[in-house]
N, C-alpha and C positions, 0 to 999 in steps of 0.2 A: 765140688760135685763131679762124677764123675761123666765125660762123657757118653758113654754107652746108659747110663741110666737114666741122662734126659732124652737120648730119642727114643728106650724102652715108652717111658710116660707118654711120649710122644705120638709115639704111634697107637699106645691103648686110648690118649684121648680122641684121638683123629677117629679111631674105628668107630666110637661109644658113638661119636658124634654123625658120623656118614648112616649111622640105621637109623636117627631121627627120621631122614626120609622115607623109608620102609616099616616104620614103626611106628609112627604117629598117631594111632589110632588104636595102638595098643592098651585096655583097663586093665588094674591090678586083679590076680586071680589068686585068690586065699589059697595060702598055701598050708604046710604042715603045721603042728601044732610046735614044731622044732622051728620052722621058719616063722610062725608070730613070734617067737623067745629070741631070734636073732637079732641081731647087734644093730645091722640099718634096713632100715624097711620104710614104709609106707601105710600111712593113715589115712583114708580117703572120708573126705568131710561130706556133709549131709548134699552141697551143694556139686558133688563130685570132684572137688578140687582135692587135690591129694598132698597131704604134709606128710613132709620126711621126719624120720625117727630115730633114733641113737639107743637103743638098751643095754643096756650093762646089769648082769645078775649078781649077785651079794660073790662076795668071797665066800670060798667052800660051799655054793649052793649045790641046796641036794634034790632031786628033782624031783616031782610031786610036793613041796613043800611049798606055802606060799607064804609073800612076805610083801611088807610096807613099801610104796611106791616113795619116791623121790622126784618132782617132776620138777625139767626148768627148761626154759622157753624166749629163746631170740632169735633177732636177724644177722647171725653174726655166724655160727656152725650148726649148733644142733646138731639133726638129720647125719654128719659125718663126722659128729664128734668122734676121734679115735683116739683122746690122749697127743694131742697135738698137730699144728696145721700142713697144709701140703707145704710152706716153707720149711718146718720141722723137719717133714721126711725126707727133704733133696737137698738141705743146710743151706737155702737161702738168705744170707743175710739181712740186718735190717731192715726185714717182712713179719706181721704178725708171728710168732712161735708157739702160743700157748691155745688152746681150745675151752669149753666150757669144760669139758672133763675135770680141769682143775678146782672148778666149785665145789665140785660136789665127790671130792674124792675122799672124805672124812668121811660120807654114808656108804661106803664102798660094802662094808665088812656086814652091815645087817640090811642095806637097802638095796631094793632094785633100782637103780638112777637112770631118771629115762629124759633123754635130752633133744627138742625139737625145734624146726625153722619152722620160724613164721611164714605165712604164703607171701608168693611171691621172691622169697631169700635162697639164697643154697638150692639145695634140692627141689624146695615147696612147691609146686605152680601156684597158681594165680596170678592176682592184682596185690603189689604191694603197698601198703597203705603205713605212712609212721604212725607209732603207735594207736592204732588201730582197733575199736570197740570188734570188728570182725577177725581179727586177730586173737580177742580174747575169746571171743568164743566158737574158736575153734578148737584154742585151751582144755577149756569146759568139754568139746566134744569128745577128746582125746581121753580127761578125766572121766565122765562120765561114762562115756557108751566104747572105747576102746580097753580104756584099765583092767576094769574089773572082768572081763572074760577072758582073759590070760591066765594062762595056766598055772605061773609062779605069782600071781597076785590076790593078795588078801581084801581087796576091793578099799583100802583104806590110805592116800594119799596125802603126802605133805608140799608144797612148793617152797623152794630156795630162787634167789635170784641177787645178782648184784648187776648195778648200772643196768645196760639193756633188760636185762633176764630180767632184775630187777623189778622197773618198770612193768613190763608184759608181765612179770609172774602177780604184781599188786592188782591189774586192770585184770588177770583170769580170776584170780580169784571173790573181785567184784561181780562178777559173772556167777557167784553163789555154787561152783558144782557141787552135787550131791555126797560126794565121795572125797571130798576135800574136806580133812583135818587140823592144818594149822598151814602157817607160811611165814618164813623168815626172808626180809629184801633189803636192801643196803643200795647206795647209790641212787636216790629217789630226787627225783624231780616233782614237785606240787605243783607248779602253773608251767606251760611253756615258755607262754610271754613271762611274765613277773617274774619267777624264779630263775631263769639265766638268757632269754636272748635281750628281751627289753629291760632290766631290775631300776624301777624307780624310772621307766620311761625312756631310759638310757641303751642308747643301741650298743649291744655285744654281738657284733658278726664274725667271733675269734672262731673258738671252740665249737660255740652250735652249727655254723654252716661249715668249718673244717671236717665236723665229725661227721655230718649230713651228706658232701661230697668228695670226702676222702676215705675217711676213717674208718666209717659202715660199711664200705663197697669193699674195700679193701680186708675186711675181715668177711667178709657175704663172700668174696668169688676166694678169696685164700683158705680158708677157714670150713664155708658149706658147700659152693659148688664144687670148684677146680676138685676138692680131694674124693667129692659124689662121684666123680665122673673119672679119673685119674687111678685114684687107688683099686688095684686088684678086689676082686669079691670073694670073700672070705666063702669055705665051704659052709658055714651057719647062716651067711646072708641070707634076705630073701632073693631067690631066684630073679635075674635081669635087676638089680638092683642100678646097675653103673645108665644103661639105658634107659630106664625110669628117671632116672636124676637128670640123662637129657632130652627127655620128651617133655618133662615138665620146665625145661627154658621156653619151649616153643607157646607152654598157656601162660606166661606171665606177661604183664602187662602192664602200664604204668596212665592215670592220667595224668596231665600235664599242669592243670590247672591245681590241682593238691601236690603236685611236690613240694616239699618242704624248702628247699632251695629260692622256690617263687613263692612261696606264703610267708617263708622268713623274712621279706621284704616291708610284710607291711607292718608297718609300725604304729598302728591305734591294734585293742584285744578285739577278738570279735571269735564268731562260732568255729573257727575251724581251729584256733588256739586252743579254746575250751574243750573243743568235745575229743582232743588228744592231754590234758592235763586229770594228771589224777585225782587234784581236789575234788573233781563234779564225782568223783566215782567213791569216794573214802567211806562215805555213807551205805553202800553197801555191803559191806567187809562184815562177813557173820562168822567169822573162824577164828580163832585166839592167831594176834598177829604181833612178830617180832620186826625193829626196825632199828637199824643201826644209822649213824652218820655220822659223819667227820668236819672241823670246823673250817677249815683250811681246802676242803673237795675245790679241786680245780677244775672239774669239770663238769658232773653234774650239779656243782653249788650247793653251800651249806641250808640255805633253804627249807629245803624238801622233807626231809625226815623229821622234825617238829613238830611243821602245820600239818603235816598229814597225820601226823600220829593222834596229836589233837582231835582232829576228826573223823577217829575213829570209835564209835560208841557201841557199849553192849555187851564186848567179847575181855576176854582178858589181853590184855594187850604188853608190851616189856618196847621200851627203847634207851638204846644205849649210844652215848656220845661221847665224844674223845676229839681231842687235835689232831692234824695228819689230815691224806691229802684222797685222794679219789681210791688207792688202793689197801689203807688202813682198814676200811671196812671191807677188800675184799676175803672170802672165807681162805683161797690159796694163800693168800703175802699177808694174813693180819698176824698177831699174835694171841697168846692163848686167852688172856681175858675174852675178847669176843669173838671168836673163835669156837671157843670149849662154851662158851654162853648161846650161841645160835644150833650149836648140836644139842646143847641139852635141852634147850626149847623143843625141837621138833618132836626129839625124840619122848619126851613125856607127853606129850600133845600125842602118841602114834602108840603111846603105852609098852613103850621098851622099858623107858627108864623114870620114874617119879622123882619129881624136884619139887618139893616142899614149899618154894618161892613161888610155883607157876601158878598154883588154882587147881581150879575142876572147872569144867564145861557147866554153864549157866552160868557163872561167876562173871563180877565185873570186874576182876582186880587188875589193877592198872602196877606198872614199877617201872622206875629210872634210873638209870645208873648213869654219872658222869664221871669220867674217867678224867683226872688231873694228873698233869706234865708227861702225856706218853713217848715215851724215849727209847730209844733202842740201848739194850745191855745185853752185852753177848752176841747181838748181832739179833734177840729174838726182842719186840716191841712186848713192852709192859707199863706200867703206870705209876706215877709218884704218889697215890691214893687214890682214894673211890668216894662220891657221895651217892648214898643209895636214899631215895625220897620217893613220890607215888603218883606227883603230878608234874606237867611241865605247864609253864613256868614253876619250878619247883615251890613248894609247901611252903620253902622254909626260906623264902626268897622276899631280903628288903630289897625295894625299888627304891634308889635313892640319887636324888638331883646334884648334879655339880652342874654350879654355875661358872659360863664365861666372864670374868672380870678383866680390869686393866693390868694391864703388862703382863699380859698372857696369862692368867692365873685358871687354875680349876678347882672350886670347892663348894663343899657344900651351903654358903651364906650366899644368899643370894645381894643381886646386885642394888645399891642405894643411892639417888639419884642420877643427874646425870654424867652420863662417860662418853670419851670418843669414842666411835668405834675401830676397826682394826681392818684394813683394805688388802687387796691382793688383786693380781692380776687375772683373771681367766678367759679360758676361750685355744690357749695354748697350750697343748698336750704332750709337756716337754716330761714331768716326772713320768717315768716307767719301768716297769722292775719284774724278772722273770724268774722265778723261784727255781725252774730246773735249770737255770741259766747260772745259780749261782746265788748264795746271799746278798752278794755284793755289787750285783748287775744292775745298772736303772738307778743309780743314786738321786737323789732333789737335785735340782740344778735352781738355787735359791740367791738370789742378790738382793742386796738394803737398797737399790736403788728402784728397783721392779720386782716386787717379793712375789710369789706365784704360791702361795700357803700362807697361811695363818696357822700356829699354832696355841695351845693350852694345857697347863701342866697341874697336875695335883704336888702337894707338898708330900717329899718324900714319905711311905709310909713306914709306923715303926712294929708291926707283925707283920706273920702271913696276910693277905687281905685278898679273897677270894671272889669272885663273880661269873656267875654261870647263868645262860639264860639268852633272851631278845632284848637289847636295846634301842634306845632311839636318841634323835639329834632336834632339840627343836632350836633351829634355828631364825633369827631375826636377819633380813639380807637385805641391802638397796644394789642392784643393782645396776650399770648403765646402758646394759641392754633391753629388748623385749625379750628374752630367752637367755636362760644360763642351766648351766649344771653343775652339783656340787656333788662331791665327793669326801664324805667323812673317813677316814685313816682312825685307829686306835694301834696306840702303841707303849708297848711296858718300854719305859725306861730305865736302866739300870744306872749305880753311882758312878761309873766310870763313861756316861754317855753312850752304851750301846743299849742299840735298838730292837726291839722283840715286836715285830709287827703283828698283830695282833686281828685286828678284823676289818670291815670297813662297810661300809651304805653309800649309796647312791640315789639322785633324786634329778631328772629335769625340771624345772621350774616350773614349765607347763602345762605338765602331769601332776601336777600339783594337789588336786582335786580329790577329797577321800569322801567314802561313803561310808559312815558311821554302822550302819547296818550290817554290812559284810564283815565289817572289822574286829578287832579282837581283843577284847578288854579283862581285866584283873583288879579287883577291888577297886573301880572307878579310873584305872591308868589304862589308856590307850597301848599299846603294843605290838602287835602287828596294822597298820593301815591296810585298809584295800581300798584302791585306786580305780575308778574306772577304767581309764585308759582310752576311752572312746575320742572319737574327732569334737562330739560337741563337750567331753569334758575340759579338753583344754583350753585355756586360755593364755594369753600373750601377757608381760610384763608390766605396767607401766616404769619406766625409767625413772631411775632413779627416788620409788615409791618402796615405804618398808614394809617386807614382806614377812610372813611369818611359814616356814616351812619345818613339815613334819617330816624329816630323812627314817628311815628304817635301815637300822646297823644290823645287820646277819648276824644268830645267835653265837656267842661263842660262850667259853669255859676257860677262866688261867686264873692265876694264884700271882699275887705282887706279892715278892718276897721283900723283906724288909731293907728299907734304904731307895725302894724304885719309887716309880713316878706311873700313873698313869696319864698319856699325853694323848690329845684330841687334836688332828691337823683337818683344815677344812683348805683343798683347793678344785680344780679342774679336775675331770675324772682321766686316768694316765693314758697312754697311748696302749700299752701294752698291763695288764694285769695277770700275771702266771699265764695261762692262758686265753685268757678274755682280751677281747679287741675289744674299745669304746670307741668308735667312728664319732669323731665329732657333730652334734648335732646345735649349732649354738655360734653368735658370734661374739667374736674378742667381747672383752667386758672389765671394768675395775667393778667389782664388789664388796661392800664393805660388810661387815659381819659387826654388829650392833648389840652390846651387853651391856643395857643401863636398866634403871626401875620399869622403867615404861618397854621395855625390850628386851625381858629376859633371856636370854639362849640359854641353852640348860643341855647337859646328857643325862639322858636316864640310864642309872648303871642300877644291874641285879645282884647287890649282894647278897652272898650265902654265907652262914656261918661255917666254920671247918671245926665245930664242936665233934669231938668223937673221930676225928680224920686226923688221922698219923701220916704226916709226911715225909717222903723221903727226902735226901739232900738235898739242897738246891743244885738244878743242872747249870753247867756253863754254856754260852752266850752258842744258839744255833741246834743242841743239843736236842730239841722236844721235837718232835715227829714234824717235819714239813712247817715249820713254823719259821720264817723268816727272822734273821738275826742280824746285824751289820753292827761289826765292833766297835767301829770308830765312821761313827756316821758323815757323810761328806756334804758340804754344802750349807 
């Protein structure tokens, strides 16, 4: 970078910033009908708090002409989205690069795409609140009572969103606005606690508080403020745009007792979990909704996109699932299967284009697609088949038990009289393994004298043998502590001993506790558990007493080509997980794991038939999108 154009930025920001004092007390003053149509502006909410704006008009817009809104909504740019961040502009390295612009740049040619900070973020003032019911419905204000009196706008709105946007774009459109037509989200999060900081009671203080006190800020001042305040005002801004962006540092505000930072600490669920998870809100969703997710998401967890979709009732609804990892489902880096599937949604939803699969308005039509072995060819991601079915857990889905037996065995007969059971060490968080680190990062560190795993093996299979869907682990445990945590692995094994890690659950022993009522059943099978998670639901171990525990395995999707194995390791939960931290919660422990008559341990696996599904080749060992592989396993 050069130096004459950091002290250029330099002294534009120093200036923006020395009229706060002379300026503070300046409101927005409506401008021309040319400056509502410009690029960054200012949306002042019913409360007077003012949220910044991004507009971008269709390609070859022609003016009097009005057309379909595009709207997405986080605390990361918005308000200054310009096609990439202020690292982008001055080649900052190894700084954010990219902007929301990249979402939504497939609606370029017929949408208006209108991109905005949450309060409190970038430009926004206020109080910032994480995911925030007041956040959404500022959405809604934006949608409702700003949209539609624009001069290039046909009053008729879609929302996109992945991860942040994502999130905020699901909880506005709970928010019911009037003028909201459909919404496609990706990167979804169902509970805060359950689906990734606590999962199975189990602390991950990796990813949620890195991204909580890194990651967010780091894209908030790179991404919304610095370039609000830094970048020159284009002659179509609105007028004083750079000093608006920093009068509104001076209204933001933070309480201390809701930062996420300090609520992420507490480790029973309780109201401030809940009233930022999307579950309590899915129920309101009155607009045909599309939801993507990936099975392998490192960050916002495979979780979210399922249960949420599940609980979405009324509208036509479409979710599509695939392997790969938090940016599979993003719209910029996927590939065209879903991709060309979340533009064709909106845009029949907004009446550009009719897709014969989607419905009509009033319709309840539900559809799923599970995308099997996504692999990069060409460098562009696509798929080794499709199963297309109408419900999730899909239609056409046997749930079928393999039991734990002696000397490691997994099948489907269950166990007859009595068997030893099969002990491990836990309590030490030696296995750890970091997918961008490498397939090979984090091997078992397993000895016959102090084994730290247990494992179990199906008999090679001799087809395709496919299973898509939510499993579970019901396992039999004596423990020799009052507390343990177990950690289920599923792993395709191939004839040559390489490994295809596959999915995995997690459970503390003292969250143990399900409540029947909340939970989620299928022709009389359990499937999803909800756990209270409260202080009085826990309870302590007795030692060396047999326990029976219900683990929930994160949904996935894979195809055992013939000659593999599907293998079930139960140990410790790892130190490192991609990137999830498991902070031990739990002391040393030998645990036996129990598969006799009286003690069935069993996995429930969702087979699907691949009637009608043409496969492509089998891919070699690492090949499938984000899916961990190790050739020659160590240990």
């Amino acid at each position: 970078m050069a130096r004459g154009t950091i002290l250029r930025a330099r002294r534009r920001a120093s200036a923006v910033l020395s009229a706060v004092a002379v300026a503070a007390g300046v409101l927005l003053v409506p401008g021309t009908d040319a400056a509502r149509a410009a690029p960054n502006q200012y949306v002042t909410m019913p409360d007077g708090v003012r949220i910044a704006v991004n507009v971008r008009l269709p390609d070859n817009y022609v003016a009097g002409q009005r057309y379909p809104t595009l709207f997405e909504m986080s605390g990361y740019d918005g308000g200054s989205a310009e096609d990439g961040t202020l690292a982008k502009d001055y080649g900052i390295p190894g700084a954010p690069q990219e902007d929301s612009r990249q979402l939504t740049r497939t609606f370029n040619a017929e949408y208006v795409t209108l991109h905005a900070s949450v309060r409190g973020s970038g430009c926004s003032g206020g109080e910032f609140d994480l995911f925030s019911w007041q956040s959404a419905l500022d959405g809604k204000e934006i949608i409702d009572g700003w949209v539609p009196s624009q001069p290039w706008s046909n009053g008729d709105v879609a929302i996109m969103g992945h991860s942040y946007s994502g999130i905020t774009g699901f909880m506005v459109a709970a928010t019911q606005p009037k003028h909201l037509r459909a919404a496609t989200v990706s990167g979804l999060i169902d509970d805060l606690y359950r689906g990734i900081t606590y999962p199975g009671g189990v602390s991950n203080y990796g990813f949620p508080l890195a991204w909580t006190g890194g990651i967010r800020p780091a894209y908030d001042v790179l991404g919304g403020l610095a370039p609000g305040i830094v970048r020159d005002e284009e002659a179509d801004d609105v007028p004083g745009r750079r000093q608006m962006c920093a009068e509104n540092v001076t209204t933001k505000r933070r309480t201390v007792t809701e930062d996420p930072l300090v609520r992420g600490l507490d480790n029973t669920d309780g109201p401030w979990w809940q009233a930022r998870s999307l579950i309590n809100y899915a129920h309101l969703i009155n607009v045909p909704l599309h939801i993507t997710g990936a099975y392998q998401d490192e960050q916002t967890g495979p979780r979210g996109p399922t249960h949420l979709w599940e609980n979405v009732h009324g509208v036509p609804k479409r979710l599509m699932l695939s392997n790969g990892d938090h940016n599979t489902q993003n719209p910029s880096s996927t590939g065209p299967e879903i991709r060309d599937d979340r533009k064709a949604w909106i845009d029949h939803w907004m009446g550009l284009a009719k897709h014969k699969d989607f419905g009509a308005v009033g319709q309840d039509l539900t559809s799923v697609t599970t995308l099997l072995e996504t692999h990069r060819r060409g460098g562009v991601l696509t798929s080794n088949g499709r199963i297309d079915t109408t419900t999730y857990p899909l239609e056409t889905t046997q749930f079928t038990d393999y039991y734990l037996g002696a000397g490691g065995t997994l099948s489907t007969t269950p166990p007859v009289g009595p068997q030893p059971g099969d002990s491990y060490l836990a309590g030490s968080p030696r296995q750890s393994w970091n997918y961008q680190a490498g397939p090979s990062f984090g091997p078992p560190f397993t000895t016959a004298s102090g084994p730290d795993e247990v494992a179990y093996r199906t008999a090679p299979v001799g087809e395709p043998t496919a299973f898509a869907g939510p499993l579970t682990a019901t396992l039999w445990v004596q423990s020799s502590a009052p507390d343990t945590e177990l950690f289920v692995q599923l792993i395709d094994e191939g004839p040559n001993g390489e490994a295809t890690y596959l999915q995995r659950g997690m459970l503390k022993a003292g969250h143990r506790a399900i409540d029947a009522a909340e939970s989620d059943f299928v022709g009389g099978r359990l499937y999803r558990p909800h756990r209270p998670h409260t202080l009085a639901s826990t309870a302590p171990v007795m030692p060396g007493e047999a326990v029976e525990y219900l683990v929930e395995v994160f949904p996935v999707g894979h195809v055992l080509r013939p000659g593999h194995r599907l293998v079930m390791k139960v140990h410790t939960p790892p130190l490192v997980d991609s990137y999830y931290v498991y902070v031990p919660g739990r002391a040393p422990a030998v645990n036996t794991v129990l598969h006799d008559a009286a003690h069935p341990s069993r996995l429930m696996v969702p087979l699907v038939p691949l009637t009608g599904v043409t496969l492509g080749p089998a891919l070699p060992c690492g090949a499938q999108e984000a899916v961990r592989c190790i050739a020659r396993p160590q240990g």
